[in-house]
N, C-alpha and C positions, 0 to 999 in steps of 0.2 A: 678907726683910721681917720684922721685928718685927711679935711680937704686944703692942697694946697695946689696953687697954682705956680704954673712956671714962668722964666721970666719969659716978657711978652706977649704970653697967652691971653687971648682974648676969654671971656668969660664965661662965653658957651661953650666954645673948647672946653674951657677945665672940669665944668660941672658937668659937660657928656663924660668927660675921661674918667674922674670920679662914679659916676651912676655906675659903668661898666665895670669898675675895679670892685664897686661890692657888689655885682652882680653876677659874677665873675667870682669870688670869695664865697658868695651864700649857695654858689651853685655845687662849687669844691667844697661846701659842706653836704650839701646835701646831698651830694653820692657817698659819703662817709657814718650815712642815717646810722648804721649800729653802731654809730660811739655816742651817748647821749648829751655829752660835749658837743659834738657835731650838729645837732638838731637846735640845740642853744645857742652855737655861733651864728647859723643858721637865721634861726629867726634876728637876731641881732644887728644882720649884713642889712635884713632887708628891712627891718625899722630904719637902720641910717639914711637907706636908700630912698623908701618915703619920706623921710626928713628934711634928703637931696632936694626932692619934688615939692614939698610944701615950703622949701626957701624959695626954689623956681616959679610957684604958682601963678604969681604975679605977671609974670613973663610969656607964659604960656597960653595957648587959646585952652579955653574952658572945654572943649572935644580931647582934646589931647591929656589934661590935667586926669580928666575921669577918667579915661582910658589907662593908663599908667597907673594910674590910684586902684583900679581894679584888679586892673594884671598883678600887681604887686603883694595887694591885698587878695585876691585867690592861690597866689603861687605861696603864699606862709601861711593856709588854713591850714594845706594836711599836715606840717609841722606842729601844727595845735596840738594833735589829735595824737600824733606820738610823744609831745612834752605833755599833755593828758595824763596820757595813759602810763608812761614811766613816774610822774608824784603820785598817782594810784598804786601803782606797783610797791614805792617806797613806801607810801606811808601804814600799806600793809602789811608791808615785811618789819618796820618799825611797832605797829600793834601787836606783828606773833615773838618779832625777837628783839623787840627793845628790852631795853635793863629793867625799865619800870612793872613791865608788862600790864602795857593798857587796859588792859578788859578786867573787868572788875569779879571779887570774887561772888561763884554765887552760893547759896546753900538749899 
Protein backbone atom coordinates (compact mmCIF):
# COMPACT_ATOMS: atom_id res chain seq x y z
CA UNK A 1 0.00 0.00 0.00
CA UNK A 2 1.24 3.34 -0.77
CA UNK A 3 1.44 6.14 1.30
CA UNK A 4 -0.37 8.89 0.01
CA UNK A 5 -1.45 12.07 1.32
CA UNK A 6 -4.49 14.08 0.69
CA UNK A 7 -4.80 17.28 -0.46
CA UNK A 8 -4.04 19.67 2.39
CA UNK A 9 -3.25 17.16 4.87
CA UNK A 10 -0.58 17.95 7.10
CA UNK A 11 1.99 15.35 7.49
CA UNK A 12 1.40 13.85 10.62
CA UNK A 13 -2.05 13.41 9.77
CA UNK A 14 -1.27 11.32 6.85
CA UNK A 15 1.51 9.09 8.27
CA UNK A 16 -0.93 8.50 11.55
CA UNK A 17 -3.68 7.57 8.75
CA UNK A 18 -1.27 5.44 7.00
CA UNK A 19 0.20 3.53 10.37
CA UNK A 20 -3.51 2.71 11.06
CA UNK A 21 -4.48 1.40 7.62
CA UNK A 22 -1.70 -1.24 7.95
CA UNK A 23 -2.52 -1.73 11.10
CA UNK A 24 -5.77 -2.11 10.60
CA UNK A 25 -4.91 -4.80 7.21
CA UNK A 26 -2.31 -6.92 9.40
CA UNK A 27 -4.80 -7.24 12.02
CA UNK A 28 -7.57 -8.42 9.26
CA UNK A 29 -4.86 -10.93 8.58
CA UNK A 30 -4.27 -12.12 11.40
CA UNK A 31 -7.65 -13.32 12.38
CA UNK A 32 -7.51 -15.03 9.06
CA UNK A 33 -4.23 -17.16 10.61
CA UNK A 34 -5.47 -20.64 8.66
CA UNK A 35 -4.98 -19.23 5.33
CA UNK A 36 -1.00 -19.28 5.15
CA UNK A 37 -1.52 -16.19 2.70
CA UNK A 38 -2.86 -14.56 5.66
CA UNK A 39 0.14 -14.98 8.05
CA UNK A 40 2.25 -13.65 5.00
CA UNK A 41 0.29 -10.54 4.38
CA UNK A 42 0.48 -10.33 7.89
CA UNK A 43 3.79 -10.05 8.51
CA UNK A 44 4.09 -7.78 5.42
CA UNK A 45 1.45 -5.15 6.80
CA UNK A 46 3.63 -4.92 9.61
CA UNK A 47 7.17 -4.60 7.93
CA UNK A 48 5.53 -1.50 5.93
CA UNK A 49 4.39 -0.25 9.28
CA UNK A 50 7.95 -0.35 10.80
CA UNK A 51 9.13 1.29 7.81
CA UNK A 52 6.23 3.96 8.45
CA UNK A 53 8.16 4.49 11.80
CA UNK A 54 11.70 4.37 10.74
CA UNK A 55 10.91 7.30 7.99
CA UNK A 56 9.15 8.92 11.34
CA UNK A 57 12.19 8.32 13.47
CA UNK A 58 13.57 11.36 13.16
CA UNK A 59 10.58 13.23 14.30
CA UNK A 60 9.78 11.20 17.06
CA UNK A 61 11.13 11.37 20.82
CA UNK A 62 13.45 8.50 21.20
CA UNK A 63 10.60 6.97 24.16
CA UNK A 64 7.97 6.79 21.80
CA UNK A 65 10.25 5.45 18.62
CA UNK A 66 11.26 2.32 21.08
CA UNK A 67 8.05 1.80 22.25
CA UNK A 68 6.38 1.45 18.79
CA UNK A 69 9.49 -0.38 17.54
CA UNK A 70 8.73 -3.11 20.21
CA UNK A 71 4.97 -3.36 19.97
CA UNK A 72 5.45 -3.88 16.42
CA UNK A 73 8.17 -5.98 16.59
CA UNK A 74 6.56 -8.41 19.43
CA UNK A 75 3.07 -8.28 17.65
CA UNK A 76 4.89 -10.19 14.24
CA UNK A 77 6.99 -12.75 16.51
CA UNK A 78 4.21 -15.31 16.74
CA UNK A 79 3.75 -14.94 13.05
CA UNK A 80 7.30 -16.18 12.87
CA UNK A 81 6.59 -19.10 14.54
CA UNK A 82 3.54 -20.16 12.30
CA UNK A 83 5.45 -19.04 8.85
CA UNK A 84 8.16 -21.46 10.84
CA UNK A 85 6.47 -23.86 11.07
CA UNK A 86 4.32 -24.15 7.58
CA UNK A 87 8.16 -24.12 5.32
CA UNK A 88 8.93 -27.08 7.85
CA UNK A 89 5.62 -28.58 7.00
CA UNK A 90 6.46 -27.91 3.14
CA UNK A 91 9.63 -28.85 2.87
CA UNK A 92 8.68 -32.20 4.51
CA UNK A 93 6.02 -32.98 2.52
CA UNK A 94 8.28 -31.93 -0.50
CA UNK A 95 11.13 -34.75 0.86
CA UNK A 96 8.17 -37.68 1.27
CA UNK A 97 6.27 -36.56 -2.09
CA UNK A 98 8.55 -34.55 -4.34
CA UNK A 99 9.03 -35.99 -7.85
CA UNK A 100 12.81 -36.41 -7.11
CA UNK A 101 12.36 -38.11 -3.92
CA UNK A 102 15.04 -36.48 -1.66
CA UNK A 103 16.29 -39.14 0.64
CA UNK A 104 18.84 -41.06 -0.88
CA UNK A 105 18.78 -44.56 -1.59
CA UNK A 106 20.19 -46.83 1.06
CA UNK A 107 21.44 -50.52 0.73
Amino acid sequence: MTVKLRKKEKLGRGLRRACCQHARKALACVNETHHAEAVHDARKEIKKLRALFRLMRAGLPKSTYRRAADAMRLAGKPLNDVRDARVTQKAFEELVNGEGRKFPEFK
